[in-house]
C-alpha positions as CSV (number, residue, x, y, z in Angstrom):
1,X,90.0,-32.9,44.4
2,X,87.9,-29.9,42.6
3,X,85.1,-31.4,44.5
4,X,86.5,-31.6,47.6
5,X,87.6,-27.9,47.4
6,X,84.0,-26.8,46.5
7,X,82.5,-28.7,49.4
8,X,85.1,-26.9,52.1
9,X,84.5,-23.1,50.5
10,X,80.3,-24.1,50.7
11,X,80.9,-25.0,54.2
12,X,83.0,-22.3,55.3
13,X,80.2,-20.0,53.7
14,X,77.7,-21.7,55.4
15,X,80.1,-21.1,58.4
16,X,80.3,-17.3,57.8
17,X,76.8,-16.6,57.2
18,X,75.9,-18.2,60.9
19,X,78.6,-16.9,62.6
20,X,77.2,-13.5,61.1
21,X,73.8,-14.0,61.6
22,X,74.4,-15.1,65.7
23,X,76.6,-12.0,66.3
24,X,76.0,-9.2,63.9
25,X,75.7,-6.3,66.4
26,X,72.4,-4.1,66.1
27,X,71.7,-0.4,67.3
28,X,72.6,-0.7,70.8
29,X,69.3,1.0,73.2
30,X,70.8,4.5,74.4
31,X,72.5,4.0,77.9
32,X,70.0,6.4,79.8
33,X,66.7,4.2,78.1
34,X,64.3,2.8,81.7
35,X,61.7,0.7,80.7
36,X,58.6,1.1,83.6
37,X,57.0,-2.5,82.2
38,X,58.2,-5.5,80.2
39,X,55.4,-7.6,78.0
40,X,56.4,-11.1,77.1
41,X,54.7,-12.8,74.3
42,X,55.0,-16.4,74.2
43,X,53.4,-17.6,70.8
44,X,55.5,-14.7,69.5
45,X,58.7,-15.3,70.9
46,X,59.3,-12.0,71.9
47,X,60.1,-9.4,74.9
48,X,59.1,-6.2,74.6
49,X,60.6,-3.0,76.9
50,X,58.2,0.1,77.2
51,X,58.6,3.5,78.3
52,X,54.7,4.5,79.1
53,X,53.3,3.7,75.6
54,X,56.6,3.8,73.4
55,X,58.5,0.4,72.8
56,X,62.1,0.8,73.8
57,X,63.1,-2.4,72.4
58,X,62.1,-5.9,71.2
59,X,63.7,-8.8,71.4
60,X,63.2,-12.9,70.1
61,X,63.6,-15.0,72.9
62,X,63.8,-18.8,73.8
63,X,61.4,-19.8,76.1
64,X,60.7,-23.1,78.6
65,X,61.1,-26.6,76.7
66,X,57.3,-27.2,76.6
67,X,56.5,-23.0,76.2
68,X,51.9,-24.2,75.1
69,X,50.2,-23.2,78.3
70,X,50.6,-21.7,81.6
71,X,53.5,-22.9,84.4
72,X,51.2,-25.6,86.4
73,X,54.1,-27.4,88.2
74,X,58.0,-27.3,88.7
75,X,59.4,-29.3,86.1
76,X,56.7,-28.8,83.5
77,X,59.0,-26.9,81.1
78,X,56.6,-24.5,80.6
79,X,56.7,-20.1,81.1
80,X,54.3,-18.8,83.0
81,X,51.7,-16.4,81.6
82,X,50.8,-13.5,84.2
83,X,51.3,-10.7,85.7
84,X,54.2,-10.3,87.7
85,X,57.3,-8.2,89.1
86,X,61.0,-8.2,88.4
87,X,61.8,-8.6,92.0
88,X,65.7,-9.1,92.3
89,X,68.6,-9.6,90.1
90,X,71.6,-12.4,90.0
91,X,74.9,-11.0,88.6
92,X,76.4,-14.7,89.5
93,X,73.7,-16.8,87.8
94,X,74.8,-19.9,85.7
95,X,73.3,-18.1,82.8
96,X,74.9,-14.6,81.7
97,X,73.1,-12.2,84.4
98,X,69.5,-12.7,85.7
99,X,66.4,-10.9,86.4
100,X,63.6,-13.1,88.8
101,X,60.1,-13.0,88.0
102,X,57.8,-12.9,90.6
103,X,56.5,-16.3,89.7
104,X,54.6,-18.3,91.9
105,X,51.9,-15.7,92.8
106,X,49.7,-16.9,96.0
107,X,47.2,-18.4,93.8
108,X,49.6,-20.1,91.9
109,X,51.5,-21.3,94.7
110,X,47.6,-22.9,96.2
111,X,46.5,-24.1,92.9
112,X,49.5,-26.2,93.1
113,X,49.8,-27.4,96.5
114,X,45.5,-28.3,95.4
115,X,46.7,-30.6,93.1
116,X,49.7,-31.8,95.4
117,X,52.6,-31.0,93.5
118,X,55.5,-27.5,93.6
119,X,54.3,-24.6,91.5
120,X,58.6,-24.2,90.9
121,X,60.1,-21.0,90.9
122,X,63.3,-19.4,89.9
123,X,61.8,-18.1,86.8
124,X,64.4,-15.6,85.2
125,X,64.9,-13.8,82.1
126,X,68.7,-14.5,81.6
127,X,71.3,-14.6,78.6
128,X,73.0,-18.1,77.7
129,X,74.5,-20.3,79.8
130,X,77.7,-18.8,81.1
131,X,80.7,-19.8,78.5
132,X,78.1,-20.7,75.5
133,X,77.7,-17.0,74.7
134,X,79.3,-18.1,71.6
135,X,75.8,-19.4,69.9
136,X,74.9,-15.9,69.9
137,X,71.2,-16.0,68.3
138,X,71.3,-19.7,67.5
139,X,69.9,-20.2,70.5
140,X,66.7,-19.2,69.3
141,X,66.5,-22.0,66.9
142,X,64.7,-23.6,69.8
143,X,63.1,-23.6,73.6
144,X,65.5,-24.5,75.7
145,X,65.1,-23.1,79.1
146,X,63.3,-25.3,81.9
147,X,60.3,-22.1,82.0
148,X,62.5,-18.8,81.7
149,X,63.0,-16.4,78.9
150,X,66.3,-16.8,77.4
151,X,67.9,-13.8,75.1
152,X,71.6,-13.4,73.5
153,X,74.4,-11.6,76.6
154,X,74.6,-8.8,74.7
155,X,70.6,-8.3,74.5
156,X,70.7,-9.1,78.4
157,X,73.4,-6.7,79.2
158,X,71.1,-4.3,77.8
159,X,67.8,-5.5,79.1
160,X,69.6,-5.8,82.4
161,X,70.7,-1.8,82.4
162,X,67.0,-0.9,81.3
163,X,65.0,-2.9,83.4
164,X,64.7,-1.5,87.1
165,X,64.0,-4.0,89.8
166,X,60.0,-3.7,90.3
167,X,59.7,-3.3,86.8
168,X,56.4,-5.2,86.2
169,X,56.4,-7.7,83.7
170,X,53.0,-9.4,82.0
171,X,53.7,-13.2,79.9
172,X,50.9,-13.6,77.4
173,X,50.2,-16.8,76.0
């Protein structure tokens, strides 16, 4: 029985330590922060806000399923790298708020119809899927989107009041 109880308090410590480490809050960015460009980088895992030459914020991020190399094709799992615009912005998404990216670019979008196949689109930086905010920053734990950039809800609900539409946004490998 002694046994028993150890293993149920090491689990519910295990427990407690993720819960905390998927939703302990951080310094929130002040409400009037405008970032005037975003820089993704991929190997990193991170998105960064800037203000001219000052970082705002950082964030980790998830990124597409097969993040090594540039968007080639819809389906490919992979983020683009580029230089692009946030062009709209989708309150109703199936992922907690969205902001587009203006991937394909025309070259893009010929390179791809070259080799006979859709560049994709609907490339977003969103939070999690609406109604699994719950995993918090466990969703970081792996790449998970089919080519977006994925943060926490809160992180997006920040990102989201920062970020301008037209905002440009460059994803390094």
């Amino acid at each position: 029985m002694a046994l028993v109880l150890k293993l149920v308090l090491v689990l519910a410590v295990v427990a407690l330590a993720l819960w905390l480490y998927a939703h302990w809050p951080r310094s929130a960015l002040p409400a009037e922060a405008r970032a005037d460009r975003v820089l993704a980088l991929k190997a990193e895992r991170r998105l960064r806000l800037y203000r001219g030459d000052a970082l705002l914020r950082e964030y980790s991020v998830a990124l597409g399923f097969a993040p090594v190399g540039a968007k080639e094709r819809e389906g490919d799992g992979k983020t683009p790298e580029g230089h692009y615009v946030i062009d709209y912005r989708n309150p109703n998404s199936r992922f907690y708020r969205s902001l587009h990216i203006s991937y394909p670019t025309a070259s893009e979008t010929l390179r791809a119809k070259a080799r006979g196949v859709s560049p994709g689109g609907a490339i977003m930086i969103h939070g999690l899927r609406n109604g699994a905010g719950f995993w918090g920053r466990l969703h970081r734990w792996r790449d998970w989107t089919a080519g977006c950039i994925a943060v926490t809800d809160a992180e997006m609900a920040e990102i989201w009041r920062a970020v301008p539409d037209g905002t440009p946004i460059e994803i390094r490998p």
